[in-house]
N, C-alpha and C positions, 0 to 999 in steps of 0.2 A: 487642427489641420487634418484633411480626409489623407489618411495612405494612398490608396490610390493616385494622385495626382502625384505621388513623392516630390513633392515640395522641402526642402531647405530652406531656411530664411537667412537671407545674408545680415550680418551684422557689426561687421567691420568696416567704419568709415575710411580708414585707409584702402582697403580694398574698390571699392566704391571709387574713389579720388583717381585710383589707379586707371580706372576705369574709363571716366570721365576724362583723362589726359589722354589716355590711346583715344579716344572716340573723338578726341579734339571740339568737344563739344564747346557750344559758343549762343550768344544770348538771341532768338530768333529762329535755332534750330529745331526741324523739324523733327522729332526721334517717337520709334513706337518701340515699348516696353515689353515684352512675352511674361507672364508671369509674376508680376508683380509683389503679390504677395502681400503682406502687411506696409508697402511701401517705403520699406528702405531707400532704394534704390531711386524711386519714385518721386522722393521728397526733394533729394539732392539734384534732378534733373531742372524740378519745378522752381528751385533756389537760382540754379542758373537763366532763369528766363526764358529756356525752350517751351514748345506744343508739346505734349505729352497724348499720343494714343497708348492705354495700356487696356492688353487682351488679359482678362483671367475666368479662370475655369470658375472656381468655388465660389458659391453662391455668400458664406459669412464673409469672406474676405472682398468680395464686391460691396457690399455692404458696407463694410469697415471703411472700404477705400473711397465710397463714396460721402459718407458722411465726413472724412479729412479735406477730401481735394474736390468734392462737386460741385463746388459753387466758385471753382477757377475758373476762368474764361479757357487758360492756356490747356485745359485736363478735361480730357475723354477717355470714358470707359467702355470698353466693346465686353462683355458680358457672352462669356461662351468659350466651348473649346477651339483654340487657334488649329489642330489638325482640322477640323472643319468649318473653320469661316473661309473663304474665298482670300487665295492670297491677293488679289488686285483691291479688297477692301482696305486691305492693309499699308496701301503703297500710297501718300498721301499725293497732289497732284506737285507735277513739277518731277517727271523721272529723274531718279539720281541724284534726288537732292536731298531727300531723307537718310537716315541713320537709323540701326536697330540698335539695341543697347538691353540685354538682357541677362538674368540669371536665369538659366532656361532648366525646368523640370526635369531632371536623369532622362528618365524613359522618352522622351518625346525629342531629344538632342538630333542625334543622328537623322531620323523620318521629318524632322522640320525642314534640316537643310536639304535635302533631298526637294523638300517641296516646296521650297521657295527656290532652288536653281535655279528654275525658267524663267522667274518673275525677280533676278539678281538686279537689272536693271533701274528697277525702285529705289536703290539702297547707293548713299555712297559710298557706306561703311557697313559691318553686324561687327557688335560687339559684344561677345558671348561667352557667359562661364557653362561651364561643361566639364563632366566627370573626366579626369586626367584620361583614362586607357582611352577614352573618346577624342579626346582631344591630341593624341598621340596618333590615333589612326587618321584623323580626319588632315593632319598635316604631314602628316610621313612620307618618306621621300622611298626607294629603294635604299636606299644605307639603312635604314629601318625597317631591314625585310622583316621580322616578325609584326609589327603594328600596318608595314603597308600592305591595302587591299583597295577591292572595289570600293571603299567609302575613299580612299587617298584618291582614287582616279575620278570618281566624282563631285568632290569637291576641288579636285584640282582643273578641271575642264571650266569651272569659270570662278573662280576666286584664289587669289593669292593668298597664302594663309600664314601669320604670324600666331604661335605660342607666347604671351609676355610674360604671365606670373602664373607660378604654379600657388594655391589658396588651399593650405591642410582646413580639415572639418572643425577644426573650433572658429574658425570664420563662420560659421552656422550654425542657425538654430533651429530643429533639433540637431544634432552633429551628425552627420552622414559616416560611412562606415570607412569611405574611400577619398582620398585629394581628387581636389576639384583644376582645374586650369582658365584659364583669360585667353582667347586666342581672338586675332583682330583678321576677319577676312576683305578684304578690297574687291568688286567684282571685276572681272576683265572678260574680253571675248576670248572665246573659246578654240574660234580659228577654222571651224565648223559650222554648218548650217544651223538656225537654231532648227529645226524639224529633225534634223537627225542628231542630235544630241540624245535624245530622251534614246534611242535606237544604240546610240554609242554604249549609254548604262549598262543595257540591256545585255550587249555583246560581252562587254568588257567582264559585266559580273558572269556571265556563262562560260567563260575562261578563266577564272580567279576560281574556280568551285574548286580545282583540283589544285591548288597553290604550290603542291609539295611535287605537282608531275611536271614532265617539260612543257613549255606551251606550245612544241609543234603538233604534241600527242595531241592535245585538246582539241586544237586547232584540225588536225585530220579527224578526231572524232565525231565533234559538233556541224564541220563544216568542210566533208569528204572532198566535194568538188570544188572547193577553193583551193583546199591543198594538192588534189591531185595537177591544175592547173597552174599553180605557183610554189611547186614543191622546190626548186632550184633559188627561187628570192627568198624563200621563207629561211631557207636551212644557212645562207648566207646570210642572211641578216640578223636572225634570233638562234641561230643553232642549237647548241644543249642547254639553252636557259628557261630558268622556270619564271612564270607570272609575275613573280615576286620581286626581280632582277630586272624589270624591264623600267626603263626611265617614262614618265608621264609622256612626254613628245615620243618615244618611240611608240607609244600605244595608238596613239592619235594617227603618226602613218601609216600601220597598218592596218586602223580600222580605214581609212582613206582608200587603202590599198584593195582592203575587201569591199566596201562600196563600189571600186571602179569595175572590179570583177562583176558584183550582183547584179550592174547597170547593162554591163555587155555583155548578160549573159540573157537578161530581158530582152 
C-alpha cells in the first residue's frame, strides 16, 4: 500500500453488510466505488448483482483488481485519481439513479464532497465511510458548536446527512490511528440558484474564518456597505451571536438577504 493515498483496507463483513442495508442496495443497481482497494467492498456489491464503476489511484491494486473482477461484464475499472477525473464521468446515465458506496481515502473525504455538490444530482444516495471528526463536522447541526462549520453549511445546502455506525480501526487493515463513521447523505435542493451556490461557499466560509467573533463583526468587516445598509435587520435578527450559533436556514436568508442588496446595488 503507497502511504500517500492513506488507504485502510476494510475488513469486516458486518460492516460492509451494514452498508449495503443503508445503501438499500438491490440487483441491477447502478453504484460507483471511490477507492476500492483490494476489493472488499467490491466483491459484496458484485455478489448482489449490481454494475460496479470502481475509481482507484494505485496502479498494484488496479492490477489486483483487475485480474479478480475484469472479465465481469457488470465491473468497470476507471484507473486514476478521482480528484481529477471529471465528476460527469462518473455519474452513469439516467440522473439520480445511481448510488455511491464507498470507503473513501482520509485525506480526500472532505475536498470529494465538496466536488461532487454540484454534480449531487447523479446520485441517489453516497454512502461513505469517513474519519469520525470528519464525519461529525460534515453532519453537525449548531448543538454541535465545536464540530459545526463551513463543511456543516456545505454539505448541508444539498444533502441531508445521516451518521449510522461509528467503525473503531480494527475494522481495517492497516489499523488507522482514529474511528472511522458510516454517514448516508441523500441529495436535496438547496432552495438556491444552482450558479449561486458555489458563491454561497464562498461567503459562508469568509464568515466562519473568525468562529469564536460575533457574525455581525464579520459581517461589517468583510462586507462594510451591506451592514452599513442593513445594520437595523442584521442586529435583529442575528444580534450577539457567533457563526457557530446560527441554524443552516438562517444562513441561507441571509445570504438571500445579501444577494438582494449586491443586486440593487448593481
Amino acid at each position: 500500500m503507497a502511504k500517500k493515498w492513506g488507504q485502510h483496507f476494510l475488513i469486516r463483513q458486518g460492516v460492509v453488510e451494514r452498508m449495503l442495508k443503508q445503501s438499500q442496495i438491490s440487483e441491477g443497481d447502478q453504484v460507483v466505488e471511490i477507492g476500492p482497494g483490494k476489493g472488499f467492498l467490491t466483491r459484496a456489491l458484485l455478489k448482489r448483482g449490481v454494475q460496479v464503476t470502481a475509481v482507484e489511484i494505485d496502479p498494484e491494486l488496479c492490477q489486483e483488481l483487475r485480474v479478480n473482477y475484469g472479465k465481469l461484464e457488470q465491473f468497470q475499472l476507471l484507473e486514476g485519481d478521482v480528484m481529477q477525473i471529471d465528476p460527469l464521468k462518473l455519474c452513469p446515465q439516467g440522473h439520480g439513479s445511481a448510488k455511491l458506496v464507498a470507503n473513501l481515502p482520509y485525506q480526500i473525504a472532505s475536498a470529494l464532497i465538496l466536488r461532487l455538490l454540484p454534480f449531487r444530482k447523479c446520485w441517489k444516495s453516497l454512502t461513505l465511510m469517513v474519519q469520525k471528526e470528519v464525519a461529525d463536522r460534515i453532519c453537525a447541526t449548531p448543538e454541535q458548536r465545536k464540530e459545526y462549520g463551513s463543511l456543516s453549511l456545505a454539505a448541508g445546502l444539498g444533502f441531508d446527512c445521516r451518521r449510522f455506525l461509528n467503525v473503531p480501526p480494527a475494522a481495517f487493515r492497516p489499523k488507522p490511528k482514529v474511528d472511522s463513521s458510516l454517514i448516508f447523505l441523500e441529495p436535496r435542493d438547496s432552495g438556491i440558484k444552482e450558479e449561486e451556490e458555489e458563491e454561497f461557499l464562498n461567503w459562508s466560509r469568509t464568515l466562519f474564518e473568525n468562529r469564536r467573533k460575533l457574525l455581525s463583526g464579520s459581517i461589517r468587516r468583510h462586507f462594510p456597505d451591506w451592514y452599513q445598509k442593513d445594520q437595523d435587520y442584521l442586529q435583529e435578527t442575528i444580534g450577539k451571536r457567533r457563526p457557530e450559533a446560527i441554524p443552516h436556514q438562517e444562513w441561507l436568508d441571509l445570504f438571500r438577504r445579501f444577494i438582494n442588496f449586491r443586486n440593487r446595488k448593481c
